[in-house]
LOVEXZA-923552 format. One record per atom (N, C-alpha, C, O): x, y, z; residue number from 1; atom name. Coordinates in pm, 1 decimal. Example, Ala and Ser with C-alpha at 12.3 -4.5 7.8 and 13.67 -1.06 7.14 Angstrom:
LOVEXZA-923552
- 1319.0/-569.0/780.0/1/N .
- 1230.0/-450.0/780.0/1/CA .
- 1320.0/-330.0/780.0/1/C .
- 1423.6/-331.9/846.5/1/O .
- 1285.0/-225.0/708.0/2/N .
- 1367.0/-106.0/714.0/2/CA .
- 1290.0/3.0/787.0/2/C .
- 1340.9/113.8/803.9/2/O .
end
This chain:
LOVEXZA-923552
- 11297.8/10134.4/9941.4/1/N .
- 11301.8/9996.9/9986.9/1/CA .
- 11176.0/9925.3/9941.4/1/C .
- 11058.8/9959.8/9956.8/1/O .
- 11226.9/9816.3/9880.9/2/N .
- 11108.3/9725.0/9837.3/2/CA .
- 11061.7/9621.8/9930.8/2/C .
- 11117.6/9512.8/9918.7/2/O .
- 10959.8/9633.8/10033.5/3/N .
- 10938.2/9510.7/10162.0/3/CA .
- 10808.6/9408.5/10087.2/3/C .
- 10708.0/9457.3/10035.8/3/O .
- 10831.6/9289.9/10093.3/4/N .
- 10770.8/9221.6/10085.1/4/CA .
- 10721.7/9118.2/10199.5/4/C .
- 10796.9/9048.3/10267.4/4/O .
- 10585.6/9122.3/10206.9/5/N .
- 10527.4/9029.6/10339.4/5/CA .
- 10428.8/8938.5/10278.9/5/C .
- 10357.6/8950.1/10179.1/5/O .
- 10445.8/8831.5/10378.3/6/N .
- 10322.4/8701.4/10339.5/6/CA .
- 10191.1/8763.8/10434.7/6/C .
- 10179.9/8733.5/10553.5/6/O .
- 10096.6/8853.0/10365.5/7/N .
- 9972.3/8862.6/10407.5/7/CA .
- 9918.7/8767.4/10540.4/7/C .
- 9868.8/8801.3/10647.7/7/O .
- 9964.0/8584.6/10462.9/8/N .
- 9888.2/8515.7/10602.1/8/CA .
- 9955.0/8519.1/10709.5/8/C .
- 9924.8/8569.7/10817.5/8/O .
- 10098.7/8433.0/10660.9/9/N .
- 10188.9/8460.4/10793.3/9/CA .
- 10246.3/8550.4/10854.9/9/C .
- 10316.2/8527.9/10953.7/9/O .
- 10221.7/8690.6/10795.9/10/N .
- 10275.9/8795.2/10809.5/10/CA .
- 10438.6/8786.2/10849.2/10/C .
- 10482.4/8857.5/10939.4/10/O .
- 10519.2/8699.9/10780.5/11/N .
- 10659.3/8677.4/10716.8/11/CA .
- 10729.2/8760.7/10643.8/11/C .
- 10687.7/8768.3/10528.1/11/O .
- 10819.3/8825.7/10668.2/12/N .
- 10894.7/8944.5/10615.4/12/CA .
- 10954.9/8845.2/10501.9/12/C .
- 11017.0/8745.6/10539.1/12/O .
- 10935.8/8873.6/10355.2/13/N .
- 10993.2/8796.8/10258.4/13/CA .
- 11091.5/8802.9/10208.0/13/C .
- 11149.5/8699.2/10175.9/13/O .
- 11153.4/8945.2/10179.2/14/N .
- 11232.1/8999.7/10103.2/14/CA .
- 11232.9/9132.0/10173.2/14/C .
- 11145.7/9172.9/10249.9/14/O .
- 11334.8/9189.3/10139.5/15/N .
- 11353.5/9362.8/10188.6/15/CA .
- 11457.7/9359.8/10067.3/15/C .
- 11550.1/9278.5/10068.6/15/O .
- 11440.4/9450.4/9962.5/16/N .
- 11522.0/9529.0/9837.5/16/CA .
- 11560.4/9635.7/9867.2/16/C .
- 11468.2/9713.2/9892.6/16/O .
- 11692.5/9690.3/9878.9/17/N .
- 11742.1/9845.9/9881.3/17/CA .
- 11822.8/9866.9/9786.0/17/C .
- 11938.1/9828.7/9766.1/17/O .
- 11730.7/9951.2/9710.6/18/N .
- 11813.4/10055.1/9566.1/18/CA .
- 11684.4/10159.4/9543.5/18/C .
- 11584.3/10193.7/9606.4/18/O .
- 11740.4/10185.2/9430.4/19/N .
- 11663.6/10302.1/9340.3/19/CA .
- 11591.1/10198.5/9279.9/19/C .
- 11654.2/10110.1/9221.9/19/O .
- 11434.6/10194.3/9285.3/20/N .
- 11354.2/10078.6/9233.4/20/CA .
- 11274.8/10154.4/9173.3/20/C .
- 11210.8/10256.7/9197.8/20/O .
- 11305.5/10022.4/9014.5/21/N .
- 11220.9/10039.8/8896.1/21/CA .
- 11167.8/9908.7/8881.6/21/C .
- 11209.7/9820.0/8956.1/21/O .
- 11055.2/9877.2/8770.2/22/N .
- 11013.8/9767.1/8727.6/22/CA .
- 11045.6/9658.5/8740.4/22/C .
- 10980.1/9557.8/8767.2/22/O .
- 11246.9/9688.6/8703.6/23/N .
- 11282.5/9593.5/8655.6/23/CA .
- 11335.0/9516.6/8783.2/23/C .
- 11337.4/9393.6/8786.9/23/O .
- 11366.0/9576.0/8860.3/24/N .
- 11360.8/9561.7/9026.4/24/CA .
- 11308.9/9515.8/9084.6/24/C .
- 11366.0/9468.7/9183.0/24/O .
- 11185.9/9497.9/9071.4/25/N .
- 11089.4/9461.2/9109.3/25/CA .
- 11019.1/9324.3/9092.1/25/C .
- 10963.5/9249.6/9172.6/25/O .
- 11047.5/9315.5/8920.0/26/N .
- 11060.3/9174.6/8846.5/26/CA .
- 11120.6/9113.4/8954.2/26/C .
- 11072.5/9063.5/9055.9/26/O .
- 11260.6/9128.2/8905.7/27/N .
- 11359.7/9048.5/8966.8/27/CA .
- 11359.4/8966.8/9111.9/27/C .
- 11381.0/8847.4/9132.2/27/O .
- 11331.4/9059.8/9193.5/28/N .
- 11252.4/9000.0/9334.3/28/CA .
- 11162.0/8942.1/9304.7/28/C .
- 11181.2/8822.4/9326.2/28/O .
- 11057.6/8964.2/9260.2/29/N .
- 10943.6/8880.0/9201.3/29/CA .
- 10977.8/8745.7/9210.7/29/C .
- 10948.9/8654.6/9288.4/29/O .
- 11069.1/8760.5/9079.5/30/N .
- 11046.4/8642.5/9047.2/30/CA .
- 11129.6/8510.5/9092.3/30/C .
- 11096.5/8392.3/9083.1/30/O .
- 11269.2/8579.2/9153.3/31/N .
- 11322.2/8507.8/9285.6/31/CA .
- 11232.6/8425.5/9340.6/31/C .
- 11215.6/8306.8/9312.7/31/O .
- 11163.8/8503.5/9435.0/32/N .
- 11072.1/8476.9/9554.3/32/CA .
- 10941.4/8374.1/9525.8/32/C .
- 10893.2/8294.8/9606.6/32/O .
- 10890.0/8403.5/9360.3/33/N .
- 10828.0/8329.5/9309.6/33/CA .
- 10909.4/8179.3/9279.2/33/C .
- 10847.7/8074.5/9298.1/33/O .
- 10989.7/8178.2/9252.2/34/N .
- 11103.7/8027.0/9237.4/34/CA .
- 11086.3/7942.1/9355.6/34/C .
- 11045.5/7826.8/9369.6/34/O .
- 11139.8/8055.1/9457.5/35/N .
- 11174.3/8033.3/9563.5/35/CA .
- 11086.0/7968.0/9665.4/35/C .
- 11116.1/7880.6/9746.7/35/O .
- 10973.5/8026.3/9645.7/36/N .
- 10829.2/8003.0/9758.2/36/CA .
- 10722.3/7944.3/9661.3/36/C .
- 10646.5/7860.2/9709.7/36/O .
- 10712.0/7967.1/9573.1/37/N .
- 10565.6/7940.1/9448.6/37/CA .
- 10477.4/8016.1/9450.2/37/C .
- 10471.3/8084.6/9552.3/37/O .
- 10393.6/8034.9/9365.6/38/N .
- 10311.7/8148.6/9316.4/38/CA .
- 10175.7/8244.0/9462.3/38/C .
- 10059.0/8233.3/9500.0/38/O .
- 10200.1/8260.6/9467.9/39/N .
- 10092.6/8347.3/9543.7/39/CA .
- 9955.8/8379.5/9447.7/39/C .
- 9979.3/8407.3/9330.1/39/O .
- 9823.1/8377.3/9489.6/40/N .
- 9722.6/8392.6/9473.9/40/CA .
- 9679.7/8535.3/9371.6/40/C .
- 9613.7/8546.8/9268.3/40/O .
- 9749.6/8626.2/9454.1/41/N .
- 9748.8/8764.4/9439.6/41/CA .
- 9912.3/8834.1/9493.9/41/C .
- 10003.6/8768.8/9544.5/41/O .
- 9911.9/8971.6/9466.9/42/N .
- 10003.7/9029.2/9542.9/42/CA .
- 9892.2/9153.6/9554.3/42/C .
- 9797.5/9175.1/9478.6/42/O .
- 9943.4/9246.7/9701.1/43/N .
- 9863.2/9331.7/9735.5/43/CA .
- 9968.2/9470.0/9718.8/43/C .
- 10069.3/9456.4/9787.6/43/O .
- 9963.7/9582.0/9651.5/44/N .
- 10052.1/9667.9/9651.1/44/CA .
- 10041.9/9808.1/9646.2/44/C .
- 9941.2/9832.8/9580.0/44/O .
- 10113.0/9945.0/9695.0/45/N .
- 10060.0/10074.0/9633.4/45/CA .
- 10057.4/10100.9/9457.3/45/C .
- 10057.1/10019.3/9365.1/45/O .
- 10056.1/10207.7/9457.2/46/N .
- 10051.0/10261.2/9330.3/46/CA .
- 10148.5/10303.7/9285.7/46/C .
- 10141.9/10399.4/9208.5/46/O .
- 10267.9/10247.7/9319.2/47/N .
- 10429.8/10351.0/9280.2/47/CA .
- 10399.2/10287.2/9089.0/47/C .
- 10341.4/10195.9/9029.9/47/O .
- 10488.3/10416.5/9057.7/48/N .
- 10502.1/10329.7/8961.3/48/CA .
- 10611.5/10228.8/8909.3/48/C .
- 10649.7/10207.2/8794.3/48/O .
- 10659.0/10160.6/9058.0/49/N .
- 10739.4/10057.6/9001.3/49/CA .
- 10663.4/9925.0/8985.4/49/C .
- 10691.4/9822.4/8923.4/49/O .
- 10567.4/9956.9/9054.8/50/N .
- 10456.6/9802.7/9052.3/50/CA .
- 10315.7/9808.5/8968.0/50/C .
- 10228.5/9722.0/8959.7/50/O .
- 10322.2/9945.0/8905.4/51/N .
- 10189.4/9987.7/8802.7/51/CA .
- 10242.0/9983.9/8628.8/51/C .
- 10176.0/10018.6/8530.8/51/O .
- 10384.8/9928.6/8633.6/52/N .
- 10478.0/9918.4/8506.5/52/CA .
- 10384.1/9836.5/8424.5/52/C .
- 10325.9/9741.2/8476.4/52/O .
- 10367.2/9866.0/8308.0/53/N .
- 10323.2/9782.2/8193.7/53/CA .
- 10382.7/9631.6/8199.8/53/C .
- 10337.1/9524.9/8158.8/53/O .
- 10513.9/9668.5/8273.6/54/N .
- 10603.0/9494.2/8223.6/54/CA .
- 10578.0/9437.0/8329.2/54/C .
- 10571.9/9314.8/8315.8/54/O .
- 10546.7/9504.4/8512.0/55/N .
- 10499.8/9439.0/8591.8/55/CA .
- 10372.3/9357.4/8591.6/55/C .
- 10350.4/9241.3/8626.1/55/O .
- 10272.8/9479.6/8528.7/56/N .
- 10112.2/9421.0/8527.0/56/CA .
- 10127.1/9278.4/8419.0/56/C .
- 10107.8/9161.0/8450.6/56/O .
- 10174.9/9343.3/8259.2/57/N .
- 10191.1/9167.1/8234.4/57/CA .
- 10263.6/9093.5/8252.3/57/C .
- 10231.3/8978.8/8221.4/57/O .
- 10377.9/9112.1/8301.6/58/N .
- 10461.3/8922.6/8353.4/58/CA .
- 10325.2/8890.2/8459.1/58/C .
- 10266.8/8785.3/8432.1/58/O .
- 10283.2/8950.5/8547.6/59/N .
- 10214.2/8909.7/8683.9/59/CA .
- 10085.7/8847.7/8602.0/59/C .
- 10031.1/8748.6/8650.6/59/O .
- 10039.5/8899.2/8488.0/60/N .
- 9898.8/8853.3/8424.5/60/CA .
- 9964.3/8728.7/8395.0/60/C .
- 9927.3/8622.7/8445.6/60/O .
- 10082.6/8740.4/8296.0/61/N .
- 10141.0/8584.8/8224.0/61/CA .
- 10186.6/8460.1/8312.4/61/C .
- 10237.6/8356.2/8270.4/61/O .
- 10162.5/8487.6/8419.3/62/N .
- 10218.7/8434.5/8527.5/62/CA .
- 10077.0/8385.5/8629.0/62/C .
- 10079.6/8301.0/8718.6/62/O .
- 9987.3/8446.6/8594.6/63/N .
- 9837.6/8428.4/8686.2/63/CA .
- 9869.1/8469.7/8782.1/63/C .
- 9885.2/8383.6/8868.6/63/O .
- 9888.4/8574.3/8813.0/64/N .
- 9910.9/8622.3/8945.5/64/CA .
- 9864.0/8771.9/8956.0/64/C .
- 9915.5/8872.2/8906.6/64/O .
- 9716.3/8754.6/9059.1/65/N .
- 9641.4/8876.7/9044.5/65/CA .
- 9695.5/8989.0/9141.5/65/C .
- 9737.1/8973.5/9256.3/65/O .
- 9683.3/9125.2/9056.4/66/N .
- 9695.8/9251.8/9116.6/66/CA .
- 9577.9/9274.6/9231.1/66/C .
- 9462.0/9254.0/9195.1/66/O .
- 9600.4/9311.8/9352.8/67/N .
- 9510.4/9400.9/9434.8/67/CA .
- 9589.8/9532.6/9473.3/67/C .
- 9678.6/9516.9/9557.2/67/O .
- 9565.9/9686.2/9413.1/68/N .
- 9619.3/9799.0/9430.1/68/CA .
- 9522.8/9827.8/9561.0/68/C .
- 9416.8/9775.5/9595.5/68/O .
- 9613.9/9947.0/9627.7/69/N .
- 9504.3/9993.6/9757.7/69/CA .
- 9514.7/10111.7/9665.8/69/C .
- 9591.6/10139.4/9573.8/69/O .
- 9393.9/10183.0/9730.7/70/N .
- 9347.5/10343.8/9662.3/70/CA .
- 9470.0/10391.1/9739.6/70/C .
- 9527.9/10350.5/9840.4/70/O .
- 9493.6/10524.8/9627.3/71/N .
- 9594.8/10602.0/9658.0/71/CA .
- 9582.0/10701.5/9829.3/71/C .
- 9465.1/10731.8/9853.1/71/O .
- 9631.2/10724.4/9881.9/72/N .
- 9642.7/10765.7/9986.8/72/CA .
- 9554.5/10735.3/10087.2/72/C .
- 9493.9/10814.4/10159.5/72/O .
- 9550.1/10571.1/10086.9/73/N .
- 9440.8/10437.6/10186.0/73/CA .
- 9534.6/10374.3/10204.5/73/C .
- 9556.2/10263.9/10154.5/73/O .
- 9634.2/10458.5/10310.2/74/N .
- 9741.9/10313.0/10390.2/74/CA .
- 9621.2/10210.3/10486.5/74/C .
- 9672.9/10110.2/10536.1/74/O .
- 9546.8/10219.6/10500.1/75/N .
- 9481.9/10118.8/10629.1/75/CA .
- 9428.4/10029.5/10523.7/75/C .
- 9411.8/9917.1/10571.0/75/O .
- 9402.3/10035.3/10425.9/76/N .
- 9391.6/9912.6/10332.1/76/CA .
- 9509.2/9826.9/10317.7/76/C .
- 9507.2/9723.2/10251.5/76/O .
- 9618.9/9874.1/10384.6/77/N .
- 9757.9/9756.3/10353.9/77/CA .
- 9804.1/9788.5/10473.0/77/C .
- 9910.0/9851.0/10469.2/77/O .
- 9750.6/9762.0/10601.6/78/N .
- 9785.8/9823.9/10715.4/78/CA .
- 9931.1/9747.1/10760.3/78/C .
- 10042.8/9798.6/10765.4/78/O .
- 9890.8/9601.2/10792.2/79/N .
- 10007.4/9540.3/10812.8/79/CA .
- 10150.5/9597.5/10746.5/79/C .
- 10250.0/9631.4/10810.5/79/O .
- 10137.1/9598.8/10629.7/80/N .
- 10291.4/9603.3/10535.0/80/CA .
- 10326.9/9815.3/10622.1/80/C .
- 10438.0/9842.7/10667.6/80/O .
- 10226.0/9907.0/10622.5/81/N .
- 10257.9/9990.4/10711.6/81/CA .
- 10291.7/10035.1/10833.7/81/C .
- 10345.2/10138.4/10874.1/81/O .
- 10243.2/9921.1/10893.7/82/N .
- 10271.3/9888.0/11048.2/82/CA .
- 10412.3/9785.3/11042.8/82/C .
- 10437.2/9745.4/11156.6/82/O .
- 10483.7/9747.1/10967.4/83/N .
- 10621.3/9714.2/10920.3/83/CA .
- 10686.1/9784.2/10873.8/83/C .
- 10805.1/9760.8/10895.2/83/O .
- 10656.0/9906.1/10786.7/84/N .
- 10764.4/9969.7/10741.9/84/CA .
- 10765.6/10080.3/10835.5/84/C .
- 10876.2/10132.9/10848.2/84/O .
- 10649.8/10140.3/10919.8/85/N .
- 10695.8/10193.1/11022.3/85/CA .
- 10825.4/10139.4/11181.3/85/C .
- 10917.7/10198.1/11237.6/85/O .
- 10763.4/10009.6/11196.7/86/N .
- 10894.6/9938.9/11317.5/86/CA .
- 11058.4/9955.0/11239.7/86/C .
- 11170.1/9977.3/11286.3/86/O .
- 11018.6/9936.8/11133.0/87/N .
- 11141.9/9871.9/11048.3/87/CA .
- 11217.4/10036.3/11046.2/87/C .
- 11338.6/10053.4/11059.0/87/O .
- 11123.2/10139.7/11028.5/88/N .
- 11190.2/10308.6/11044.5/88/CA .
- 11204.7/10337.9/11175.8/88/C .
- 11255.0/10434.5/11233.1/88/O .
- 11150.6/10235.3/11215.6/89/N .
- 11129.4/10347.3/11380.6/89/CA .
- 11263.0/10269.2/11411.4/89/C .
- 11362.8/10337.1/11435.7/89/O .
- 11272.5/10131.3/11412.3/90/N .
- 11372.5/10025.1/11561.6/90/CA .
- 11483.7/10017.6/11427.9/90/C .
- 11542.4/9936.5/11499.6/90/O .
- 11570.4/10025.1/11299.0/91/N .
- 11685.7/10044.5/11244.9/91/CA .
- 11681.4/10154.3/11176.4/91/C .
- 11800.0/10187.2/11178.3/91/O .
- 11609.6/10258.5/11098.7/92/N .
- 11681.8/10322.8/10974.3/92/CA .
- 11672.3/10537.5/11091.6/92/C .
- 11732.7/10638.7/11056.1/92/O .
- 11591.2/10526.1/11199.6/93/N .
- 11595.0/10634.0/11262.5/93/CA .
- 11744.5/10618.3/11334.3/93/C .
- 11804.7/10722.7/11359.7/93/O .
- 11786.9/10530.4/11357.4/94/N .
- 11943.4/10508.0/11467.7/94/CA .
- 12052.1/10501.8/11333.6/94/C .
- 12151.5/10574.5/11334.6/94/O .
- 12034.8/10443.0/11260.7/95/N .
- 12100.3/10474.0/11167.3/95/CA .
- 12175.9/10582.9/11065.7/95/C .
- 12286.5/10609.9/11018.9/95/O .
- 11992.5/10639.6/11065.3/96/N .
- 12004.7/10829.9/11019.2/96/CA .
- 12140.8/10858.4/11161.6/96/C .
- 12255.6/10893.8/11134.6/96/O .
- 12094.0/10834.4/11295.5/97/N .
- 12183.1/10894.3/11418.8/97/CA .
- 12276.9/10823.6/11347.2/97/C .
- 12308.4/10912.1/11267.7/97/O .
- 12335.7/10741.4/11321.1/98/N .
- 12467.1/10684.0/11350.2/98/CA .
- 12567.8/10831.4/11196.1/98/C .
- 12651.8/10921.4/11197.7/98/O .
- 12493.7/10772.6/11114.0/99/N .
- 12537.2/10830.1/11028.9/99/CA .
- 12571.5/10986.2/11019.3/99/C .
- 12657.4/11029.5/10942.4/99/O .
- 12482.0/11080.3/11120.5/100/N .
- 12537.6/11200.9/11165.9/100/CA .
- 12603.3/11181.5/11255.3/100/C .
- 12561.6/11272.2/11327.4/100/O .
- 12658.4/11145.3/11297.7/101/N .
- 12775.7/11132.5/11456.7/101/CA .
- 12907.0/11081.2/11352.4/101/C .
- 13024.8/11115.7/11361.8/101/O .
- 12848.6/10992.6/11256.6/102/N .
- 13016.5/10989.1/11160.4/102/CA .
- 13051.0/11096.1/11075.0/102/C .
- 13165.5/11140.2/11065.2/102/O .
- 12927.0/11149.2/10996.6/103/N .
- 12962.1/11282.1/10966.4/103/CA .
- 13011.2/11446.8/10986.6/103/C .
- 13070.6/11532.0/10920.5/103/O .
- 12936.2/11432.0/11143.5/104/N .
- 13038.8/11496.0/11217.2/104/CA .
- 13168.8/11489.6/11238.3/104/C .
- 13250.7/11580.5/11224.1/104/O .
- 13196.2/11322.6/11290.8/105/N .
- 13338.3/11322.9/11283.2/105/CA .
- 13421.5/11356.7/11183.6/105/C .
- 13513.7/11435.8/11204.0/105/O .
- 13398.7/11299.5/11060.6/106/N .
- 13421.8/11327.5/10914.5/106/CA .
- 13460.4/11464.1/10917.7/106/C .
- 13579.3/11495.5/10912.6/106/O .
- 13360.7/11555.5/10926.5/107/N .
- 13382.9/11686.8/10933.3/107/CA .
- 13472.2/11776.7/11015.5/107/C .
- 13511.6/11882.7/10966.9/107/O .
- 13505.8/11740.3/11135.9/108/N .
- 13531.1/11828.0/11257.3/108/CA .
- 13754.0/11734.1/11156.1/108/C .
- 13848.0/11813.0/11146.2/108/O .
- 13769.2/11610.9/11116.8/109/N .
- 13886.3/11610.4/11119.6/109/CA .
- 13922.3/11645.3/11010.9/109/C .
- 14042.5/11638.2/10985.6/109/O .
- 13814.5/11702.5/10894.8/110/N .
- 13901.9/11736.5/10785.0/110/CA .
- 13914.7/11891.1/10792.1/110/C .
- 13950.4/11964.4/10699.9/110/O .
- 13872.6/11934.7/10942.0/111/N .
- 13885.7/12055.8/10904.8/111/CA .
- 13988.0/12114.2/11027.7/111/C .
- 14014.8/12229.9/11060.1/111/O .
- 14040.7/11961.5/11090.8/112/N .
- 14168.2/11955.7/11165.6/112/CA .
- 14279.2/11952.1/11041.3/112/C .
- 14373.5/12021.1/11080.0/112/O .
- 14300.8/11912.3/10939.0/113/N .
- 14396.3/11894.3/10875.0/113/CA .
- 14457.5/12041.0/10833.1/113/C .
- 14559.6/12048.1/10764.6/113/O .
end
């Protein structure tokens, strides 16, 4: 999941769910960039969907500065971690539940047939 937050307002911007690459990443980008206008900076880890050669320059061609946090320094991007934790804890943990209670069911009737 790709979460995007407004640092000031701390505004959930975007939430992306797929298999994320570069180009993924663009794409939201540059939505959100249309959409809202350029941001100062963006603040991000080190995946390499946001360390892409094509990310770093559209974002250069675009003036829009990189701030990476050091690799394994979540409290340097605390907020966006203290969101993707609520966001695991209050939908995708009940969800995991929901999704075993259907798979059970799933299971227990195909093996009624």
């Amino acid at each position: 999941m790709l979460t995007l937050i407004d640092e000031y307002s701390r505004e959930c911007l975007a939430i992306d769910v797929a298999r994320l690459n570069s180009e993924d990443v663009l794409e939201c980008l540059s939505d959100l960039f249309v959409r809202r206008g350029l941001p100062d900076h963006i603040r991000s880890d080190n995946g390499s969907e946001f360390t892409a050669l094509k990310v770093r320059d559209w974002l250069e061609r675009v003036e829009v500065e990189t701030l990476y946090i050091e690799p394994e320094s979540p409290w340097e991007n605390g907020y966006i971690e203290s969101f993707n934790g609520k966001l695991r804890d209050e939908l995708l943990n009940r969800e995991i539940f929901d999704a075993n209670v259907l798979i059970e069911r799933w299971r227990v009737s195909t093996a009624e047939e």
